[in-house]
Every structure is written in structure tokens, then in C-alpha cells.
C-alpha positions in Angstrom: 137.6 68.4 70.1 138.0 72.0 71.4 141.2 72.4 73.1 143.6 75.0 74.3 146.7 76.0 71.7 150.1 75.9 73.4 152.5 75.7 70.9 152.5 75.6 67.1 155.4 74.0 64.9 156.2 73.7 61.6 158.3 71.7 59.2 159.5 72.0 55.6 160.6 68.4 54.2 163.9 67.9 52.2 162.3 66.2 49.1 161.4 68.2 45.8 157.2 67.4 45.7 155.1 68.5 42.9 152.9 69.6 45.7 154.4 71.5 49.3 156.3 69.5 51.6 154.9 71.2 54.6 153.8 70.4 58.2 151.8 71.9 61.3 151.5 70.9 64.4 149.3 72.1 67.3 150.3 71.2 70.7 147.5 72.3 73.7 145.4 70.7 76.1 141.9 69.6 75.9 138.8 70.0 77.7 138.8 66.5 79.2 142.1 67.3 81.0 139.9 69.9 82.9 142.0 73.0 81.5 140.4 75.8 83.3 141.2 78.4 80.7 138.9 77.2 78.1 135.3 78.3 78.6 132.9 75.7 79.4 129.8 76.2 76.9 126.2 74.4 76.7 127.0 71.9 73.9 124.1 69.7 73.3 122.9 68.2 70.3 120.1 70.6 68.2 118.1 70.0 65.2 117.2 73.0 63.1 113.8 72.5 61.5 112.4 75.1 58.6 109.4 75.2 56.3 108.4 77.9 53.6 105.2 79.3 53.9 103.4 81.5 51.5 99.9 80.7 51.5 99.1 80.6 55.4 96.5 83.0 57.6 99.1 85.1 59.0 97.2 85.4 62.3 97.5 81.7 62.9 101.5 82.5 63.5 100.9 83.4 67.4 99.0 80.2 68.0 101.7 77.7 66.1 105.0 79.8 67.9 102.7 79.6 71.7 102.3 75.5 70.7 105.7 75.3 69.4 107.6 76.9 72.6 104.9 74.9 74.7 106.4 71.9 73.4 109.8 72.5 74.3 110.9 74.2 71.0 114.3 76.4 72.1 113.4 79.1 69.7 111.4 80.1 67.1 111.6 83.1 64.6 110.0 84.1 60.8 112.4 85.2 58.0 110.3 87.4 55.6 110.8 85.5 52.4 110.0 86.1 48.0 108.6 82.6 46.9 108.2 81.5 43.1 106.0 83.6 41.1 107.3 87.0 43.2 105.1 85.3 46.3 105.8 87.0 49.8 106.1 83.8 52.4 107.8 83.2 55.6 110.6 80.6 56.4 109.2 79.4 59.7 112.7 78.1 61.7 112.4 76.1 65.1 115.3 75.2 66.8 115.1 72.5 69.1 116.6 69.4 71.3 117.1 66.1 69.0 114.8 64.3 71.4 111.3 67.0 70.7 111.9 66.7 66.9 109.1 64.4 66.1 106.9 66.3 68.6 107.3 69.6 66.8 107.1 68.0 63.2 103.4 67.0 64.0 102.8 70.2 65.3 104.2 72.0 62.6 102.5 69.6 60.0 99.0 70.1 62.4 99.1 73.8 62.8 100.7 74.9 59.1 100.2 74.8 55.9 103.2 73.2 55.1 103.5 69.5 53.3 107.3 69.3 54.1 110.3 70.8 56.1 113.7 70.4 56.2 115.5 69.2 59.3 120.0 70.2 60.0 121.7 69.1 62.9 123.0 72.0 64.5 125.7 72.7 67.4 124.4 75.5 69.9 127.1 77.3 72.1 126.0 79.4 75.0 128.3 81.4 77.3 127.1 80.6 81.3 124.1 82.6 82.8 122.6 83.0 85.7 119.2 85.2 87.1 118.5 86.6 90.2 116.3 88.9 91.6 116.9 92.4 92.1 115.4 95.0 94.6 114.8 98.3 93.7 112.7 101.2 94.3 109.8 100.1 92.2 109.7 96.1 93.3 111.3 93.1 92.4 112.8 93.3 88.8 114.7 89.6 87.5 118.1 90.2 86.2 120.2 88.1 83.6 123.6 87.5 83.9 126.0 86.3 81.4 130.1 85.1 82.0 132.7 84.6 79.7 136.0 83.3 81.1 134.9 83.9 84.3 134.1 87.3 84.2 130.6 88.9 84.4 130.1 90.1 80.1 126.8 90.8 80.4 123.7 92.1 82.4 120.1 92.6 81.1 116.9 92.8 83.3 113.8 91.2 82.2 111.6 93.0 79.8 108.5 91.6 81.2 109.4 92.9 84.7 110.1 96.1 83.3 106.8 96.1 81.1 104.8 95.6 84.3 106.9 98.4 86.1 106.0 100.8 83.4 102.3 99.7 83.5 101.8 99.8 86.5 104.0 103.0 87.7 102.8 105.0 84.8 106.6 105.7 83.9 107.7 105.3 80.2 109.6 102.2 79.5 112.7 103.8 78.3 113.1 105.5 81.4 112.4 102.2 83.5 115.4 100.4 81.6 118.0 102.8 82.2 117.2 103.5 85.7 117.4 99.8 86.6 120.2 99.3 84.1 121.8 101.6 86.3 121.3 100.0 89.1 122.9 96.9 87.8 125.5 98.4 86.9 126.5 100.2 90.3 125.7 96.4 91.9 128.1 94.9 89.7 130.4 97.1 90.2 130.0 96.9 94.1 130.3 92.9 93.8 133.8 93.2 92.2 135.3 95.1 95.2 
């Protein structure tokens, strides 16, 4: 189990072994004694599931990663691959909660080209994160936060937000992201005082 370190000790023994006569111990606190000083994490139980692919339509990719997320698939990314026989393919990865595996296998056995995958348990650790909107000068624009230990790591607005923004406004992206990165920043800043 994760747990805090508060001590270390060691020991050397007094007999003459053909291997060391050594010892460590760790002493600390655990999470279930509600230490406060380790970080509480997301910790559920993933699968990851992959499958080569070398002789699929490219253009069906979009359709089988939309069906995929629809189905509750956490996340799903190509690795540009060389097969046997100097083939180009694609490791297709899905990570997802143990309870949507069999869902996704059909999908991916429906959609693919595949005849097999492989399937690893996986931990997943996530720092804590929260949204909330943010008003500024050109609308509403969502902003993601992210903590570690308590303390604000992290802050990213949406890219879709900002992709309408620029649309919209006729400003270039680039200059959409810093201004209301910017603006983050000074309201992060303002929060701490």
C-alpha cells in the first residue's frame, strides 16, 4: 500500500553469512489512517487493450476512435509501427475501465481488422482536477485545473473553446491562448491572496 516514510532503520547481524546479513525497515503511516500529507490520487482498476494493424483503410480510424470513446473507452491513441516483411501498421491502444472491456473488444473486433488483441491490467494515477468557467472579454472559455498536494500545479483552458473563439473572432489561435492564459494566470494569482 502507498504510505508516508517516517523513519528508516537499518541493521547488520552478528553472524558470518555467505550472503549479507542486512536489514531495512520503513516506518510511516498509511493512507487508511487518513495521513493528509500523502496525495489522494484516482486509483481504479484499468485494462490496457492493443492490437497491430497493418492492413486496415486508414480512414476507417476516426469512426472506430468516435465508437470506441462513445463506449466509455478512457483513451485511445495510434503508435506508428514496422510489421513483418518492413510493413508500416499501427498499434491501436485503448485504455479503459475493467467493467467496458468486453464492450470495446467487440467493437474493436466489429470495426478492425484485427483477429486478436492483447489485454494488461493497468494502474492509472491522476492528480485532482477540477473545471470551471471563465469570463473574459471574448465569452465564456472552460478552464482546467489540476492540484498536487494541495496546491494549484496546473491551469489549461479548453482548446475547443478557444477554437471557437478564434473562429468566430477572426483572431489567430496562438494569440487567443496566451491572452486567456494570461488571464488565468492573474486569476490564480488573485485567488491566493
Amino acid at each position: 500500500p502507498q504510505f508516508m516514510i517516517e523513519k528508516v532503520g537499518y541493521g547488520i547481524g552478528k553472524g558470518d553469512l555467505e550472503i549479507p546479513n542486512v536489514l531495512r525497515v520503513y516506518l510511516g503511516s498509511s493512507e487508511d489512517e487518513s495521513n493528509s500529507r500523502i496525495e489522494k490520487t484516482d486509483r481504479n482498476e484499468y485494462y490496457l487493450l492493443e492490437t497491430n494493424l497493418d492492413d486496415m483503410n486508414p480512414e476507417y480510424f476516426d469512426f472506430v476512435e468516435e465508437r470506441l470513446y462513445e463506449a466509455g473507452a478512457v483513451d485511445v491513441f495510434k503508435i506508428p509501427i514496422i510489421m513483418k516483411k518492413s510493413r508500416p501498421g499501427i498499434i491501436l491502444s485503448i485504455l479503459t475501465p475493467k467493467e467496458r472491456v468486453a464492450t470495446l473488444e467487440e467493437i474493436i473486433y466489429q470495426e478492425t481488422t484485427t483477429i486478436g488483441l492483447r489485454k494488461y491490467p493497468v494502474e492509472k494515477s491522476m492528480i485532482p482536477r477540477t473545471s470551471k468557467v471563465l469570463e473574459t472579454k471574448y465569452g465564456p472559455v472552460k478552464v482546467k485545473y489540476s492540484y498536487h498536494k494541495g496546491q494549484l500545479l496546473k491551469a489549461k483552458p479548453y482548446y475547443e473553446d478557444l477554437k471557437k473563439i478564434a473562429r468566430q473572432k477572426g483572431i489567430a489561435l496562438p494569440q487567443i491562448y496566451q491572452e486567456i492564459s494570461h488571464l488565468i494566470y492573474e486569476e490564480s494569482n488573485t485567488n491566493k491572496e
